[in-house]
N, C-alpha and C positions, 0 to 999 in steps of 0.2 A: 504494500500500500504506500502512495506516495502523502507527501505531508500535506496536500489538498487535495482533494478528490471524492473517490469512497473510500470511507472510514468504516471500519466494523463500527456496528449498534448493538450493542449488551443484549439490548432486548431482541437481539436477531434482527437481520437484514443490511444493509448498510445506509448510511444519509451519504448523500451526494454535496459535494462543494465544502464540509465543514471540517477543518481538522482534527487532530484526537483533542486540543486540549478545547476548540468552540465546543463541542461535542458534550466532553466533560460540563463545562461550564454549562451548557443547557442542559444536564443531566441532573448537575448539582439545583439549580431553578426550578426543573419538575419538580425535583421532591422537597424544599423549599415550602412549594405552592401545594401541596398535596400536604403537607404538614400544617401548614396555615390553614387549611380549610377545614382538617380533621379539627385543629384547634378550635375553629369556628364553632364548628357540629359541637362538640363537647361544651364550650361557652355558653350555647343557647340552648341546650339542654341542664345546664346548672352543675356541670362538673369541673369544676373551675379546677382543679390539681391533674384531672389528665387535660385540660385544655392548657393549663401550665407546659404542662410537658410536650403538648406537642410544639407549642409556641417554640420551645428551648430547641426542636430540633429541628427548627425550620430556620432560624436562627445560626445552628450551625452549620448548617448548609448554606444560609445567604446571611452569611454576616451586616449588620448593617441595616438592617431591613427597619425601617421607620416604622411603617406602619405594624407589623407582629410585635415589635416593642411595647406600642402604644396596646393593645390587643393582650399581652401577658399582664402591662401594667395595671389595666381594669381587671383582667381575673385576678392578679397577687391584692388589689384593693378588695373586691366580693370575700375573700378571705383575711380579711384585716392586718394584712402584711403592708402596710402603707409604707414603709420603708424601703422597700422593696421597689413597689411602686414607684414610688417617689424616683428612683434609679433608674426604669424604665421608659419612663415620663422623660428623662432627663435624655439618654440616650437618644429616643425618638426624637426629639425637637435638633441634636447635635447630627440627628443622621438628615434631617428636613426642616429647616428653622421655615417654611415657609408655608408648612399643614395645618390650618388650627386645631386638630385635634389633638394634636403632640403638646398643647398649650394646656388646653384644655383636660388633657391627663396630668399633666403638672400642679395645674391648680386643685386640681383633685384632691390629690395626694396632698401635697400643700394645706389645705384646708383639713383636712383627715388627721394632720400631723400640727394642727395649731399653728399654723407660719403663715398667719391671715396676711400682713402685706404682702407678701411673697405670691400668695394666693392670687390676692386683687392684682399684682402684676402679670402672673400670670395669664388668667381670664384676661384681662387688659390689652393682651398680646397677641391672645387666640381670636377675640374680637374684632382686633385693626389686619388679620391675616382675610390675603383677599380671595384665598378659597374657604373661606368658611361661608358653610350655604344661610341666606338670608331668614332660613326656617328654623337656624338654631340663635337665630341674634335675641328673642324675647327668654330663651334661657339663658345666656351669655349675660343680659344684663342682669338680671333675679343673681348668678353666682356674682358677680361685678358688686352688686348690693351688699348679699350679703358678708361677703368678705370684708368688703370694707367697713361693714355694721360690725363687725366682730374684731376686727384692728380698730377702729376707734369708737370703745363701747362708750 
């Protein structure tokens, strides 16, 4: 085999055009994406420690991944692991400063952990981000409120 062309495919057959290591790398993305979604199933069903876990090993297959951050961050919070969270939340926002929902898990957490400015900055942030959909701007402000009601009682 030459180093573009056909590649063997694990799963039998060969792919056309992609090298061993493209290959790899979309090998490693399938199952990434197949671990996030298992993670999904598990989250929405209320099983928030294997939805933990699958987050983890989608994670290490696609290092970096904002969004399954964000995604582990809210199951490690449904289990009051806010610390945790809070770590997650942080990650996610360092992998995509520009997702409001990475803000919006920060304040979470934040709030969960009594670090109400921290909080109100955070929501504050998720708020002026301009993919946050227009249909979460009346929770955005209620968390906005409150945080700030509980940093200066």
């Amino acid at each position: 085999d030459s180093e573009r062309g056909w590649t063997p495919n694990p799963r039998g057959g060969r792919l056309f055009g992609m090298s061993a290591a493209e290959e790899y790398e979309k090998e490693e993305r399938d199952h990434a994406e197949m671990f996030k979604e298992s993670g999904n199933f598990a989250f929405n069903a209320g099983h928030w420690e294997a939805a933990i876990t699958y987050y983890s090993k989608a994670l290490e297959s696609r290092p970096g991944w904002g969004i399954v951050y964000s995604n582990r961050s809210h199951a490690l919070s449904k289990l009051g692991r806010f610390q945790q969270a809070l770590e997650d939340a942080e990650r996610c926002v360092a992998a995509d400063s520009r997702w409001w929902k990475g803000f919006y898990r920060l304040g979470e957490a934040l709030m969960r952990l009594e670090r109400f400015e921290e909080a109100h900055s955070a929501f504050r942030r998720s708020f002026a981000c301009r993919s946050c959909p227009s249909d979460r701007c009346p929770e955005l402000i209620k968390k906005l409120a409150e945080a700030r009601q509980k940093a200066d009682p």
